[in-house]
C-alpha positions as CSV (number, residue, x, y, z in Angstrom):
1,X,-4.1,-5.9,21.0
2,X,-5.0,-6.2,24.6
3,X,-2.2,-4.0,25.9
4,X,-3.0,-1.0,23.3
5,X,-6.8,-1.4,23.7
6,X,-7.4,-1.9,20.4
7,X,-9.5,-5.4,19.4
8,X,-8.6,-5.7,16.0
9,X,-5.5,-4.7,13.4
10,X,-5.7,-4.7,10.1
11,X,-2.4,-4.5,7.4
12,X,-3.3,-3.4,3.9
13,X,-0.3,-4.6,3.1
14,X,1.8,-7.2,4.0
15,X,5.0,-9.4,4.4
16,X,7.7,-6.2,3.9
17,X,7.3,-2.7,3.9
18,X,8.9,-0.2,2.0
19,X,9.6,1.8,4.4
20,X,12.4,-1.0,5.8
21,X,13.0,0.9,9.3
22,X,16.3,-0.9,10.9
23,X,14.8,-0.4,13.7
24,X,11.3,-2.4,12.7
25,X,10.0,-5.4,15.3
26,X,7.9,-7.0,12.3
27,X,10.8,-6.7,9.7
28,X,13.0,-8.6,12.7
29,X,10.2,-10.9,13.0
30,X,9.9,-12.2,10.0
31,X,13.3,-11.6,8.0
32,X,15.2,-14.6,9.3
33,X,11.9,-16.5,7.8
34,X,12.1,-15.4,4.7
35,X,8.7,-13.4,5.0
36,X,10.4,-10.2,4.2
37,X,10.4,-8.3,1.3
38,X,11.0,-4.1,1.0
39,X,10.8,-3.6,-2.4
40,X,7.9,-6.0,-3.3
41,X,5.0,-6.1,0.2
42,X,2.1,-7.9,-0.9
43,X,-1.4,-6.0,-1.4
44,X,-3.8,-6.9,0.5
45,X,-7.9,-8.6,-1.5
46,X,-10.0,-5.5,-1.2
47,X,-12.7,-7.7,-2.0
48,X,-11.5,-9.9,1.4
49,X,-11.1,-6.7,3.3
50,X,-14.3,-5.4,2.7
51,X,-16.0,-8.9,3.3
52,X,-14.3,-8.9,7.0
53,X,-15.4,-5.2,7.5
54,X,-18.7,-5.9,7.0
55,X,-19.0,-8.6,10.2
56,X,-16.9,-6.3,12.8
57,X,-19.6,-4.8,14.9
58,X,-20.2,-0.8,15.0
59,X,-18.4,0.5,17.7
60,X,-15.3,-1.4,17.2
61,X,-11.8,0.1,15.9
62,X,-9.4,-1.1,13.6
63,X,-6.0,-0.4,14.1
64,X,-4.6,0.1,10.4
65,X,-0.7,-0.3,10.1
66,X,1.1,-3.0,12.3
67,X,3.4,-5.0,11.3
68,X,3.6,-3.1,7.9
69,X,2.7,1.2,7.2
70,X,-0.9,1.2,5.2
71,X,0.5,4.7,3.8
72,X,3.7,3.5,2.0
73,X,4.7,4.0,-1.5
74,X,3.1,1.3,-2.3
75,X,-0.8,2.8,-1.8
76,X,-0.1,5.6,-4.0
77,X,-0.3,3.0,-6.9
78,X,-2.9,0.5,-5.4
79,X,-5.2,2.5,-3.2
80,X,-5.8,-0.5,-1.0
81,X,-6.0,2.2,2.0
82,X,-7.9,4.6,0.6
83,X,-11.0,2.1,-0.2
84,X,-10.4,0.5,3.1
85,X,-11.1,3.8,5.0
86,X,-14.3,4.1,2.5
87,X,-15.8,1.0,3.6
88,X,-15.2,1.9,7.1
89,X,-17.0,4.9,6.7
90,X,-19.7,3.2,5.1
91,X,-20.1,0.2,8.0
92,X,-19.3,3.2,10.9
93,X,-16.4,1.0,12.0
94,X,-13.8,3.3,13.8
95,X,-10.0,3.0,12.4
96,X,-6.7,4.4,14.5
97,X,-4.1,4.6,11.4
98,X,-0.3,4.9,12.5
99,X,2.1,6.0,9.9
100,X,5.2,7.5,8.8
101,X,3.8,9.1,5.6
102,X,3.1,12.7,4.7
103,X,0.0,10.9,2.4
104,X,-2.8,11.0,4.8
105,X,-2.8,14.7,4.7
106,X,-3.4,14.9,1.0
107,X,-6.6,16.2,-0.1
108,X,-7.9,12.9,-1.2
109,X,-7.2,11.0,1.7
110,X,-8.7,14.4,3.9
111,X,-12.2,14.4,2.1
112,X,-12.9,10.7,3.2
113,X,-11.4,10.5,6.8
114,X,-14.5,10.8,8.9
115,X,-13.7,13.2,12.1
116,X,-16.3,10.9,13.8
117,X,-14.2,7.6,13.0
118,X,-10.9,8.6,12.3
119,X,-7.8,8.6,14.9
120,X,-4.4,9.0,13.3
121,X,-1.2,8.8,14.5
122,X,1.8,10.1,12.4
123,X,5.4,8.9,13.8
124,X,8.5,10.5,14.1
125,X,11.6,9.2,15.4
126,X,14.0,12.1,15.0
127,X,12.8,15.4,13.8
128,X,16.6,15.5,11.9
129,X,15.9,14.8,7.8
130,X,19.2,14.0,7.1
131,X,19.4,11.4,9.8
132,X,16.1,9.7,9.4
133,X,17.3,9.0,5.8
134,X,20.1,6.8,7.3
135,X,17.8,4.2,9.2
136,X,14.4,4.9,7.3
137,X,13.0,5.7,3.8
138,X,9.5,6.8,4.8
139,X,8.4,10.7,4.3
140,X,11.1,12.8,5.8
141,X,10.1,14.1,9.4
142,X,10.0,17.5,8.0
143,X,6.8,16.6,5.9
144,X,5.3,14.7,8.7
145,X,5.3,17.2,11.1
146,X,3.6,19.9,8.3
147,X,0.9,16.8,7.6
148,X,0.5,16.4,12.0
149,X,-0.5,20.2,12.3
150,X,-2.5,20.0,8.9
151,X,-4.8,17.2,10.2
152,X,-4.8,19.3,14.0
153,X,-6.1,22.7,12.8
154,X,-8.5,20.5,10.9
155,X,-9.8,19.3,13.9
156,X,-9.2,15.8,13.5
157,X,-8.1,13.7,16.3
158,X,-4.5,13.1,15.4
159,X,-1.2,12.8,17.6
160,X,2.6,12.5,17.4
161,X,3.8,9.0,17.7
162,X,7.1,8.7,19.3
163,X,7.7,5.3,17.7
164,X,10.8,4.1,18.9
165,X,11.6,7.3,21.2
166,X,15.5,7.1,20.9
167,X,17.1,9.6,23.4
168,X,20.1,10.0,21.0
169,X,17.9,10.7,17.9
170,X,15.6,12.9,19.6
171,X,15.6,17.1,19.8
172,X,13.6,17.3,22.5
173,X,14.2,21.1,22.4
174,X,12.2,21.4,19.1
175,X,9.7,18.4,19.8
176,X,8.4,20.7,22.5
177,X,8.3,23.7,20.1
178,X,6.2,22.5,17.8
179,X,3.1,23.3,19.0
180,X,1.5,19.5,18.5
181,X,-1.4,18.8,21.0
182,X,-1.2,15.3,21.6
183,X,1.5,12.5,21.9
184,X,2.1,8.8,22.0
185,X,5.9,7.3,23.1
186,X,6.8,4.0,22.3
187,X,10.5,2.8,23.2
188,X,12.2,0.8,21.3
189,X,12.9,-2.9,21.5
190,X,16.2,-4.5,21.0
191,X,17.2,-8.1,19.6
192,X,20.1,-9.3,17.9
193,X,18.8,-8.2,14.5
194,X,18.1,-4.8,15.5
195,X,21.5,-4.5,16.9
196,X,22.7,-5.3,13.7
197,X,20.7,-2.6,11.6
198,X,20.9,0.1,13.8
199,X,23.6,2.8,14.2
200,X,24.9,5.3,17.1
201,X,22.4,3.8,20.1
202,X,24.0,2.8,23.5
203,X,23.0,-0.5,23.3
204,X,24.5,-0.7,26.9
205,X,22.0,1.0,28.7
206,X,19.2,-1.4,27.0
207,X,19.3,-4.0,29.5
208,X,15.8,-5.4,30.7
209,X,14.7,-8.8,29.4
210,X,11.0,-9.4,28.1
211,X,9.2,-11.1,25.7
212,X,12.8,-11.7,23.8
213,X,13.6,-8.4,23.7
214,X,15.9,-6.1,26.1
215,X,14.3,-3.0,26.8
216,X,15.8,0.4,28.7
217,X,15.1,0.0,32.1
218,X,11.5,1.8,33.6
219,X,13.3,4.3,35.6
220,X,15.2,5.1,32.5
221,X,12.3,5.5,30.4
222,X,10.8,7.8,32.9
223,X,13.7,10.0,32.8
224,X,13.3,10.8,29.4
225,X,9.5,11.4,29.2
226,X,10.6,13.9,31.6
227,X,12.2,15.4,28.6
């Protein structure tokens, strides 16, 4: 977490996610060993959880939602999330949730997020519907954008997440429409798996080696955020 300034990440659930991006690091990381699985994630010991919550000094923040979304399907049914956050609350430990769900905008989830604790960070990698359903089956963008300005005229400290910014995916016409205070870009990261899943990019112009990855090149990236 070094890089992201963040000391400590927690996954509320784990080993697959629902949501089965094709263009997900973590489901590339651990598919070829067999630590994958979409329709069944594991669910995280609240019990555990709360155990590690309470020896993380005040001050710190969790970063909820890593390697798998804490909102997916999944949380509707086992609430592993939702009594996270409450525990959280109840220590003062600050959280920075990142999501493709609509969910953290329902009224349940709104009465406990603490504006004093709480940083959110909904992503969007298309603002298209149609499209996202080809390559994701999170909340469609549509929703996630109406949950975004929800959480911002409730003043809570929430941002776009541009998570991978794909300029072929992206409307950047309408992104700057919308009227959304705050952003966070991430680019996305190529391996051979990703290549595989992923449809209509210009793999071409990715073409940077790091950290077993190919990236687009800096001056590339710049260009776009331009956009």
């Amino acid at each position: 977490g070094d890089k992201c300034q963040y000391s400590v990440r927690l996954d509320t659930y784990g080993c697959g996610c629902q949501h089965n991006c094709d263009y997900c690091y973590a489901r590339s990381l651990l598919s070829f060993r067999g630590f994958w699985n979409p329709s069944e994630p594991s669910i995280a010991d609240i019990a555990k959880i709360k155990r590690k919550i309470q020896k993380i000094p005040q001050g710190t923040i969790i970063r909820m939602g890593g390697m798998t979304d804490c909102f997916q399907p999944f949380e509707a049914e086992h609430r592993v999330t939702y009594e996270t956050i409450r525990e959280m609350n109840r220590c003062g430990i600050g959280y920075l949730i990142v999501t493709k769900s609509h969910m953290i905008a329902q009224p349940e989830y709104m009465e406990i997020l603490d504006k004093r604790l709480a940083h959110i960070q909904i992503t969007v990698s298309t603002l298209d519907d149609a499209r996202a359903l080809t390559y994701e089956k999170a909340s469609i963008p549509t929703k996630r954008i109406e949950a975004i300005r929800k959480l911002q005229d409730e003043g809570y400290d929430v941002s776009i997440r541009l998570s991978p910014l794909i300029e072929e995916f992206m409307d950047f016409n309408m992104l700057n429409s919308l009227g959304i205070n705050r952003c966070v870009v991430e680019f996305l990261r190529v391996n051979s798996w990703i290549k595989g899943w992923l449809k209509d990019v210009d793999f071409s112009r990715y073409n940077l080696k790091q950290g077993g990855y190919v990236h687009l090149p800096l001056e590339d990236k710049l260009e776009i955020l331009k956009r």
